[in-house]
DODO-333787 format. One record per residue: residue in three letters; x, y, z of N, C-alpha, C in turn. Coordinates in steps of 0.1 Angstrom, whole numbers, padded with zeros to 4 digits, always signed. Example, Ala and Ser with C-alpha at 12.3 -4.5 7.8 and 13.67 -1.06 7.14 Angstrom:
REM DODO-333787
Ala+0132-0057+0078+0123-0045+0078+0132-0033+0078
Ser+0128-0022+0071+0137-0011+0071+0129+0000+0079
REM end
This chain:
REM DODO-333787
Unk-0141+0074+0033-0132+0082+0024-0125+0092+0033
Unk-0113+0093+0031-0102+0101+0039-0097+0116+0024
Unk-0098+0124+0032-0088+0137+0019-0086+0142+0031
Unk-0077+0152+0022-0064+0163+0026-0069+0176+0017
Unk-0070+0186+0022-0066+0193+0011-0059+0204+0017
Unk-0050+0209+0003-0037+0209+0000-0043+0228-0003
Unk-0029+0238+0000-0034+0250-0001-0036+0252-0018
Unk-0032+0248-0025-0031+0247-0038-0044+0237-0044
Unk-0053+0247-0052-0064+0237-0053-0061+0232-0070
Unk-0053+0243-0074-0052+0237-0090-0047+0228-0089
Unk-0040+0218-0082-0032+0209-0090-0042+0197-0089
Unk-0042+0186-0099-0049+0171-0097-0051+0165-0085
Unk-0060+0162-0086-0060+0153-0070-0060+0140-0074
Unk-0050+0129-0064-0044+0123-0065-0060+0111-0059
Unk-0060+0100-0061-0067+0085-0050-0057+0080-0049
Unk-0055+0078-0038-0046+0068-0032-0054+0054-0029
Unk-0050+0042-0035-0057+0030-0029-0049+0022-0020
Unk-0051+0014-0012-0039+0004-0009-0047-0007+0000
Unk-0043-0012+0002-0043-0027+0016-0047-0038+0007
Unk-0055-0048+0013-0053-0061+0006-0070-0065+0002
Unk-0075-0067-0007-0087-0074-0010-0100-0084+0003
Unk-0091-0087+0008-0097-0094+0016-0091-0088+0033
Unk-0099-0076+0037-0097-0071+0050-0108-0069+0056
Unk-0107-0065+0073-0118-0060+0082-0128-0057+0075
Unk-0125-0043+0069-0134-0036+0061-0147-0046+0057
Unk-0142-0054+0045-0153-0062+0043-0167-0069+0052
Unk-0164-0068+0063-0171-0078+0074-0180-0062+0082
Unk-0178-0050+0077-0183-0041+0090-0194-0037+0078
Unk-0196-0037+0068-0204-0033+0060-0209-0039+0054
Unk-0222-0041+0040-0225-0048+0033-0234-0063+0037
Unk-0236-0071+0032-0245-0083+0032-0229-0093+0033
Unk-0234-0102+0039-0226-0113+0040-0223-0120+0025
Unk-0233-0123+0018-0236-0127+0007-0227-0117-0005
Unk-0229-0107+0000-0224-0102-0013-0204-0099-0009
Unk-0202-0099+0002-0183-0099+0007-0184-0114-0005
Unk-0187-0121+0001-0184-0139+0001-0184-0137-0016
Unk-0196-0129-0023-0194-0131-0040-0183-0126-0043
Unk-0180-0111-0036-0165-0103-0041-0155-0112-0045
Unk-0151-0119-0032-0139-0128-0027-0136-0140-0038
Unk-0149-0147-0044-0148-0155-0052-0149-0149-0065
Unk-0151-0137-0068-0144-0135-0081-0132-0130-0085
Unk-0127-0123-0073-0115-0124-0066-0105-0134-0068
Unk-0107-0146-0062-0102-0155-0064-0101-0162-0075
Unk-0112-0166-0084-0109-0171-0094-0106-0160-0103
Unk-0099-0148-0105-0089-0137-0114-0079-0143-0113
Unk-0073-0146-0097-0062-0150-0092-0053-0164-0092
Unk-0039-0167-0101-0040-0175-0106-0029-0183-0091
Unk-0030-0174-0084-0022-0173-0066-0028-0175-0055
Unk-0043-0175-0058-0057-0176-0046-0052-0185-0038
Unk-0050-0195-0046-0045-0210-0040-0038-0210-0024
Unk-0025-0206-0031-0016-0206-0020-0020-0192-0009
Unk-0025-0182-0010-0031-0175-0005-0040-0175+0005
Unk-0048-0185+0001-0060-0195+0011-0055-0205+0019
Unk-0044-0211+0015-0039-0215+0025-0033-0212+0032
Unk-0022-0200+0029-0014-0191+0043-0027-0187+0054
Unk-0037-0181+0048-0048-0180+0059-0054-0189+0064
Unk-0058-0195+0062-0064-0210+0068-0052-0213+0079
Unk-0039-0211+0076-0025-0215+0090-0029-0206+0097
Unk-0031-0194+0092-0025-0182+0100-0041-0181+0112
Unk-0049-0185+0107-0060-0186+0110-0063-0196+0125
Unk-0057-0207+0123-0050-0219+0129-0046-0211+0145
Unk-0037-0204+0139-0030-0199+0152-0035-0187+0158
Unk-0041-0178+0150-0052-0173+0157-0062-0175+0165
Unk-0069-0188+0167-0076-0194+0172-0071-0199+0189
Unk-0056-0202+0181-0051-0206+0194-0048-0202+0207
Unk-0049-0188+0200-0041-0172+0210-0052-0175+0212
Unk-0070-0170+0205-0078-0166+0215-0085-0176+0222
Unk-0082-0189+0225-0080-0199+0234-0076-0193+0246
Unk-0063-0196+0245-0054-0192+0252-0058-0182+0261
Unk-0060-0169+0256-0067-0157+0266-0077-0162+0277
Unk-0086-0172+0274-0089-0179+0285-0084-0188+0291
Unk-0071-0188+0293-0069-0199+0301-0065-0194+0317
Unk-0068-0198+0326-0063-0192+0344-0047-0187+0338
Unk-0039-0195+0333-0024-0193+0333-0028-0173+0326
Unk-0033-0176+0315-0028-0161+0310-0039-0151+0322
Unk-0047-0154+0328-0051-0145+0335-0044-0139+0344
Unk-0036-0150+0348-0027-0144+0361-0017-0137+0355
Unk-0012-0138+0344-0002-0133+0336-0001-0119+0336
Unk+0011-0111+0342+0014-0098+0344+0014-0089+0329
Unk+0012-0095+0317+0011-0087+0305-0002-0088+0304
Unk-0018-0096+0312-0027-0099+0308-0033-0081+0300
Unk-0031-0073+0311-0038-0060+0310-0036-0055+0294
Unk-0020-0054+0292-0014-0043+0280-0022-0055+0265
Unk-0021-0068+0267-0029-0080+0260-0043-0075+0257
Unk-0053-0076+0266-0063-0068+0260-0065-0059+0261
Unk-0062-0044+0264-0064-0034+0261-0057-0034+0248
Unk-0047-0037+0243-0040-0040+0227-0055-0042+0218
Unk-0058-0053+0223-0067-0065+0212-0086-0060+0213
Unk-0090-0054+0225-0099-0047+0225-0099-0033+0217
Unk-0092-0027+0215-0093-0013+0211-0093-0015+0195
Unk-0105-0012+0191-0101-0012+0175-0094-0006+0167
Unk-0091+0012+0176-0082+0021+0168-0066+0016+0167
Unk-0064+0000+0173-0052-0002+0171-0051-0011+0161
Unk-0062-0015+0155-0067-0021+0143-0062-0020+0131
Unk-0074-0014+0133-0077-0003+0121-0071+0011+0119
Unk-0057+0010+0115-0051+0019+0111-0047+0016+0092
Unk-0038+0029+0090-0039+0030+0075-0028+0018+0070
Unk-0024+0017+0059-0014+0008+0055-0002+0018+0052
Unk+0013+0014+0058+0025+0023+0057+0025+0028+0043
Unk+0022+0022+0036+0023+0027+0023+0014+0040+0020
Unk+0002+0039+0021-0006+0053+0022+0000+0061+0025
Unk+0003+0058+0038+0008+0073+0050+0024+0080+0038
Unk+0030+0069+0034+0045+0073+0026+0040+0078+0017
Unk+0030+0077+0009+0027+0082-0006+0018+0091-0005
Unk+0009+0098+0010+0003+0107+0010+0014+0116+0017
Unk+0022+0115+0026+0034+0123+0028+0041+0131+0021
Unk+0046+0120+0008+0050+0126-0005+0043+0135-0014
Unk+0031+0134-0015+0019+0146-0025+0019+0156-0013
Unk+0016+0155+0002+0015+0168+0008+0026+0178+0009
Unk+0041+0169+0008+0050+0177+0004+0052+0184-0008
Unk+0048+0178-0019+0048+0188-0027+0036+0193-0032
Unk+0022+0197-0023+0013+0209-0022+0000+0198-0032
Unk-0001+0185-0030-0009+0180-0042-0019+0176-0033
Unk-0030+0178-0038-0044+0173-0036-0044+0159-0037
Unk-0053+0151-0024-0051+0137-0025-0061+0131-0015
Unk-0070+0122-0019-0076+0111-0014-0072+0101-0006
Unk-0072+0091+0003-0071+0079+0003-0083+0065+0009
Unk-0080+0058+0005-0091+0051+0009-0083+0034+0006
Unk-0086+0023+0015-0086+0013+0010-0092+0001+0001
Unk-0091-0005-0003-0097-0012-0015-0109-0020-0006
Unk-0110-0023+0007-0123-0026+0012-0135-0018+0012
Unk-0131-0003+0013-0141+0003+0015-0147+0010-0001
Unk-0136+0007-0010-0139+0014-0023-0145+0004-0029
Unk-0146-0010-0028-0152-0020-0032-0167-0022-0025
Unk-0169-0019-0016-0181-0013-0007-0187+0000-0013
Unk-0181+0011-0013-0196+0021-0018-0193+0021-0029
Unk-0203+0011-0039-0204+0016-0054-0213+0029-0058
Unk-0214+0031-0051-0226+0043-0057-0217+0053-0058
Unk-0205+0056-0048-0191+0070-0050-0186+0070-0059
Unk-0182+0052-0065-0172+0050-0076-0171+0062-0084
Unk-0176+0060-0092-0180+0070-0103-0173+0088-0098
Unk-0179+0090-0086-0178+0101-0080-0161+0106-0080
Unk-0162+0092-0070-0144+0096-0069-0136+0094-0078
Unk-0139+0085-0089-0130+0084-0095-0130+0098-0112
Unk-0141+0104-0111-0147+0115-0118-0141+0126-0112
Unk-0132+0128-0098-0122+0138-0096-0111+0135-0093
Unk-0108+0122-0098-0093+0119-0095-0083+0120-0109
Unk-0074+0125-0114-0069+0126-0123-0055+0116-0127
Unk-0051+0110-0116-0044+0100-0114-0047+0091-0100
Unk-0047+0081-0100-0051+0070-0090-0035+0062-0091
Unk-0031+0058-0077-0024+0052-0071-0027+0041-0065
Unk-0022+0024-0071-0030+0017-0060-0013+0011-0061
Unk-0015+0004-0044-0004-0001-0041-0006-0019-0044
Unk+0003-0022-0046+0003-0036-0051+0008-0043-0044
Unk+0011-0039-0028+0022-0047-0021+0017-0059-0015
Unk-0002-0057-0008-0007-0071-0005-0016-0079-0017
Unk-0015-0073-0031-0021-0081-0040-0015-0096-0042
Unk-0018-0105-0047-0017-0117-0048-0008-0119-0059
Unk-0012-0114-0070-0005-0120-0083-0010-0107-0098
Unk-0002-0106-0107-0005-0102-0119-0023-0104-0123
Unk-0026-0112-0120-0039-0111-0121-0050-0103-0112
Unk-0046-0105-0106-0055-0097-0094-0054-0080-0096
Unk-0039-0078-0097-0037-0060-0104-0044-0060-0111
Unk-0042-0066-0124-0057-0067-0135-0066-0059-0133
Unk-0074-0072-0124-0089-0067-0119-0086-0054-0114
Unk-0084-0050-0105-0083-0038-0100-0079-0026-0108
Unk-0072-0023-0116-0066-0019-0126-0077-0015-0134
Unk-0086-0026-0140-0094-0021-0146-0106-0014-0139
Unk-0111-0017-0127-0120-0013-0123-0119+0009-0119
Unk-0107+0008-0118-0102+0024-0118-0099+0028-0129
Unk-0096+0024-0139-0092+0032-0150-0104+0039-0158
Unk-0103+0048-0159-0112+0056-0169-0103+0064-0180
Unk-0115+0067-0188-0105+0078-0202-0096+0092-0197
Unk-0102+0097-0184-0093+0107-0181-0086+0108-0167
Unk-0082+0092-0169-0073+0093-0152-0059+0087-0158
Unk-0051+0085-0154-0039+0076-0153-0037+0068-0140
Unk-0032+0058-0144-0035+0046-0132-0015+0043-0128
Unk-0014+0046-0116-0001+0042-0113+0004+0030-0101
Unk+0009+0023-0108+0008+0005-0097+0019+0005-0091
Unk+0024+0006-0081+0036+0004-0073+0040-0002-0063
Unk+0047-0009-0052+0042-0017-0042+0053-0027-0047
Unk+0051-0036-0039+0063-0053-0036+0055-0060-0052
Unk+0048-0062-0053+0046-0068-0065+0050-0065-0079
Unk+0050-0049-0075+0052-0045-0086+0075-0051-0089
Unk+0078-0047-0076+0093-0054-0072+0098-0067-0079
Unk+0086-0077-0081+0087-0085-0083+0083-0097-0102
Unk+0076-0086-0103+0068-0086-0118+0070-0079-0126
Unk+0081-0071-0125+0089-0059-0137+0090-0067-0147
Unk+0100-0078-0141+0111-0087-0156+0101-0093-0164
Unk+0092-0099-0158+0082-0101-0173+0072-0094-0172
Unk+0074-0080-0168+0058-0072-0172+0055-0070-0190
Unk+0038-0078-0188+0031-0075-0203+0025-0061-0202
Unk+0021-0056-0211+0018-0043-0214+0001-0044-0209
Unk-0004-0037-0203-0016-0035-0197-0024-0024-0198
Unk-0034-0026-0209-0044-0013-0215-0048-0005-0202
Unk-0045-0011-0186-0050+0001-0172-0045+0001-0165
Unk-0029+0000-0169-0019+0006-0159-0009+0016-0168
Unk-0008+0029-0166+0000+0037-0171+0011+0035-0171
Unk+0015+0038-0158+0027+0036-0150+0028+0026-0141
Unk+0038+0013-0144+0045+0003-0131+0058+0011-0126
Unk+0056+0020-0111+0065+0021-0104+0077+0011-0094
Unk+0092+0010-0098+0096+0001-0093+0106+0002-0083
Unk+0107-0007-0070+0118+0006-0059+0112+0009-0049
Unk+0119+0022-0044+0121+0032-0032+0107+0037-0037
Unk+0095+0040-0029+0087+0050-0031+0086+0063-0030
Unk+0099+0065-0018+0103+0076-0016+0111+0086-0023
Unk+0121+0080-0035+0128+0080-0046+0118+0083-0056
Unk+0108+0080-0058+0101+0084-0068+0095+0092-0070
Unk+0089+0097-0056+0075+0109-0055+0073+0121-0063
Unk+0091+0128-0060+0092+0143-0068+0089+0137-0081
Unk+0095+0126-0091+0094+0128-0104+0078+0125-0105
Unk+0069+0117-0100+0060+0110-0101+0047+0129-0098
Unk+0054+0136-0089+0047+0147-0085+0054+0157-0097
Unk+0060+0159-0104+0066+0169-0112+0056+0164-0123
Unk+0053+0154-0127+0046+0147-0140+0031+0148-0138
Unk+0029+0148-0123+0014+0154-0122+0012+0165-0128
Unk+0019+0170-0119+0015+0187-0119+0021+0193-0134
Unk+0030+0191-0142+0025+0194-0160+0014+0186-0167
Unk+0006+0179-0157-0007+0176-0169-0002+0161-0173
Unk+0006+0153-0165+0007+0140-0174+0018+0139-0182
Unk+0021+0148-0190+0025+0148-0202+0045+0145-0208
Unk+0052+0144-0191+0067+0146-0194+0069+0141-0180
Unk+0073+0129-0181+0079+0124-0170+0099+0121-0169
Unk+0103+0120-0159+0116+0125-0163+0115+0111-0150
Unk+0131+0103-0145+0137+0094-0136+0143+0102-0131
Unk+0142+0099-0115+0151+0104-0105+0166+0104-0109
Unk+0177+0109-0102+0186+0110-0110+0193+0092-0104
Unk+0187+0085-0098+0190+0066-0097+0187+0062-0103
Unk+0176+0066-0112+0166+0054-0120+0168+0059-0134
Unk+0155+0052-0139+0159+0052-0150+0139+0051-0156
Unk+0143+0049-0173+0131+0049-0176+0128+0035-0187
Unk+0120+0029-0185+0117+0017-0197+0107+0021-0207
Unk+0102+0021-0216+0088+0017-0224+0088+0002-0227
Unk+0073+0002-0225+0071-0011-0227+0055-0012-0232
Unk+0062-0006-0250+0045-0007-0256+0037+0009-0249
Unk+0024+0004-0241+0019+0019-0239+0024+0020-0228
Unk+0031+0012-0218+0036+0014-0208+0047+0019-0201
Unk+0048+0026-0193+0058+0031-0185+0069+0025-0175
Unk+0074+0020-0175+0086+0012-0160+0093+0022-0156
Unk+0090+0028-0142+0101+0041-0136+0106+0030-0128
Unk+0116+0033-0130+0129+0024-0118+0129+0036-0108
Unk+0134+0036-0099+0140+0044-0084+0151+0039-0087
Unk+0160+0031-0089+0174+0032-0079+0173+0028-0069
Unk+0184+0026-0063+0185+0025-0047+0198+0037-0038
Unk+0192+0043-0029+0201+0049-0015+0211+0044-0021
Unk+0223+0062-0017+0237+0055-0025+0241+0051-0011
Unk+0238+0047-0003+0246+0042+0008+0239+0031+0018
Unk+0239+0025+0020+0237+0010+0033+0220+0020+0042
Unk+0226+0029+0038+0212+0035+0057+0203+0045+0049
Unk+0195+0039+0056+0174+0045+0052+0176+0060+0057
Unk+0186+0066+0065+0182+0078+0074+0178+0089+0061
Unk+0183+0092+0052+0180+0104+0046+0165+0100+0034
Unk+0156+0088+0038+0145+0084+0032+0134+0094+0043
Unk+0124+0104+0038+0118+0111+0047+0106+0098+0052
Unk+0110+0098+0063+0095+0094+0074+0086+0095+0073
Unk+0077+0088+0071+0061+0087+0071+0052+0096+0081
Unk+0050+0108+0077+0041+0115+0085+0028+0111+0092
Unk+0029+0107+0103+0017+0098+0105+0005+0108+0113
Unk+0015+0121+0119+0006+0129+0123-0007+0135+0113
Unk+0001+0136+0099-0006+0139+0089-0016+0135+0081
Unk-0014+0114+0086-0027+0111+0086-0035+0108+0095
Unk-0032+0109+0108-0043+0116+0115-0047+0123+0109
Unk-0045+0136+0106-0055+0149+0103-0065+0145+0093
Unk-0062+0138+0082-0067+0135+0071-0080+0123+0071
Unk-0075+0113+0084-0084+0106+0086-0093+0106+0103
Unk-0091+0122+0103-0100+0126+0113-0100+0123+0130
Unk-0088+0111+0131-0090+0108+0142-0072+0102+0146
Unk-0069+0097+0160-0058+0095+0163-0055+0081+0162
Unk-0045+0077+0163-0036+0061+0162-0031+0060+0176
Unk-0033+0049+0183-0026+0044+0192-0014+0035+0191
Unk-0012+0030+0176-0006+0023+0172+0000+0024+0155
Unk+0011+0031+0155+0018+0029+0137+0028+0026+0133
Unk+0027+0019+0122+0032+0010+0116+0044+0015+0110
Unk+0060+0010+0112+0076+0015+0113+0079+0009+0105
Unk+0090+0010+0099+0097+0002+0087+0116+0008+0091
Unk+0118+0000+0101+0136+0002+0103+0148-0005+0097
Unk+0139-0012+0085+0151-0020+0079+0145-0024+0063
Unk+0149-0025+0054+0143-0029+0041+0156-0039+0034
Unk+0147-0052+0028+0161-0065+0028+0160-0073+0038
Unk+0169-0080+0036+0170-0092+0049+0188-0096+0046
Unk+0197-0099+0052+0208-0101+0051+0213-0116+0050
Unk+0202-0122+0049+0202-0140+0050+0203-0145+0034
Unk+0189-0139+0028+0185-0140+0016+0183-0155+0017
Unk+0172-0160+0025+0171-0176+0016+0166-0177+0006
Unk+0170-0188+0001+0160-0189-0013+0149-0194-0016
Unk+0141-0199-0004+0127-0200-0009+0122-0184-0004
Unk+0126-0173+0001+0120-0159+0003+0122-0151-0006
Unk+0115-0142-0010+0115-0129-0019+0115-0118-0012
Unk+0115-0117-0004+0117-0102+0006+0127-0098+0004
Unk+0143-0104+0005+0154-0094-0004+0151-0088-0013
Unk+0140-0087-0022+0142-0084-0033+0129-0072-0040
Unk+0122-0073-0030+0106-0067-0029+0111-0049-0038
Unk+0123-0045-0037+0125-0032-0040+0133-0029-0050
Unk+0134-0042-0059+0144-0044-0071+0159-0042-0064
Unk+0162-0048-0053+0178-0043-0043+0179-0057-0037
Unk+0188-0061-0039+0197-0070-0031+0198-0069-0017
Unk+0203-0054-0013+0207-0053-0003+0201-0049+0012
Unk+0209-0055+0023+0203-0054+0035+0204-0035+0039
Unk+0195-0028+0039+0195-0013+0046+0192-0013+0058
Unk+0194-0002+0065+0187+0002+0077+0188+0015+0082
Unk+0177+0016+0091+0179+0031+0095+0185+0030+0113
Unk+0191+0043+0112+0202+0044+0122+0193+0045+0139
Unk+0199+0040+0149+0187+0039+0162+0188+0055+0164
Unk+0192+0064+0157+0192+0078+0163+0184+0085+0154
Unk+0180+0079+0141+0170+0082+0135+0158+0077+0136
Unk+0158+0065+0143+0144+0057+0148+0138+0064+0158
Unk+0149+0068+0171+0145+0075+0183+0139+0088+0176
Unk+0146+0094+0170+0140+0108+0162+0123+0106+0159
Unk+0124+0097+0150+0112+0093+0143+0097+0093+0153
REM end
């Protein structure tokens, strides 16, 4: 478990969840037996496991191949052998946070809020905290960007909600599952969009207690039964430059130690748009953005 604290102790403290169900995490802790039970209940929530299991099984494929390959004479003599494994040996290049954390704990430290984070491997791992952390969280954040499917939120969803938290789902899924979102007894809020677009209103609604949420001035607001849909909008212009940067120094501090390696986001969209992909569209936006190479170099 990672926190921040913030000079302001009255306001809520926030959990941040994020990454994907089936990570590292899983495999460094726990009984083998009991990862392997997770995953299959997991899976069968998921009405997406399917195709899921098989992108890994490929992707698995060709991982194998690479570490083949590292032993072959050809890549030994190979002038990138060194930067290759020192890359793949070092786990702090690993095991870093997911961009999304770093953006949505960025957002609460800018505006003075108390906040958690942790990924869904390790909070699926200590049940005995559950309770704990979720007994001082007043709002929980999980990102939905590597979940599978409407079902899978579900599960998760329910496993955080309690009578005195609010649960807020945001992330590519959520991008993608607005138009027929059903109303969900443990999700308060479906955030949709820019996450960066949302924070102030998402942070002004904390900090009065829940009780008055307002849309940025892009978005807009839906009800849907008990539920909330905050739209973002989108940048009134083509370029990411005035979206604030993901402080990554900041999670260092938070998660105690340094990154050799983090994770950039210089474009959002694709300009192709084919039609078997959904990546144009992950943000409720059509459109191809980018950030400028003098804001990258900045960055």
């Amino acid at each position: 478990m990672n926190q921040l604290q913030t000079n302001n102790s009255k306001t809520p403290k926030v959990l941040i969840l994020t990454g994907t169900t089936l990570i590292l995490d899983l495999y460094r802790k726990g009984s083998f037996r009991e990862n392997i039970r997770r995953q299959v209940s997991l899976f069968r929530a998921s009405s997406g496991a399917w195709l899921d299991l098989a992108i890994k099984l490929e992707a698995s494929q060709h991982i194998q191949n690479f570490m083949s390959a590292r032993k072959s004479s050809r890549f030994k003599r190979a002038p990138y052998r060194q930067a290759v494994e020192t890359f793949f040996n070092s786990q702090n290049s690993l095991d870093i946070p997911e961009l999304g954390e770093v953006v949505l704990a960025t957002g609460l430290a800018l505006e003075n809020i108390d906040f958690e984070a942790m990924s869904y491997g390790r909070f699926f791992m200590e049940k005995a905290k559950h309770e704990e952390i979720l007994a001082r969280s007043q709002v929980v954040f999980i990102s939905t960007t590597y979940l599978r499917d409407l079902s899978e939120l579900e599960v998760i969803a329910s496993l955080v909600k309690r009578p005195h938290n609010k649960v807020v789902a945001g992330g590519a899924l959520a991008g993608l599952v607005h138009h027929r979102w059903v109303e969900s007894p443990h999700v308060d809020i479906l955030s949709v969009g820019y996450g960066e677009l949302l924070m102030h209103s998402l942070c002004q609604w904390i900090k009065n207690g829940c009780q008055h949420l307002t849309a940025p001035e892009t978005g807009r607001l839906i009800q849907k039964g008990r539920n909330v849909l905050l739209y973002s909008g989108v940048p009134k212009s083509r370029s990411l430059d005035d979206l604030p940067a993901p402080d990554w120094g900041l999670a260092q501090k938070y998660h105690g130690r340094s990154f050799n390696l983090v994770l950039y986001e210089s474009v959002r969209g694709c300009p192709y748009q084919c039609g078997f992909c959904n990546y144009p569209f992950l943000f409720d936006d059509n459109k191809f953005r980018m950030r400028s190479a003098e804001k990258i170099a900045d960055d």
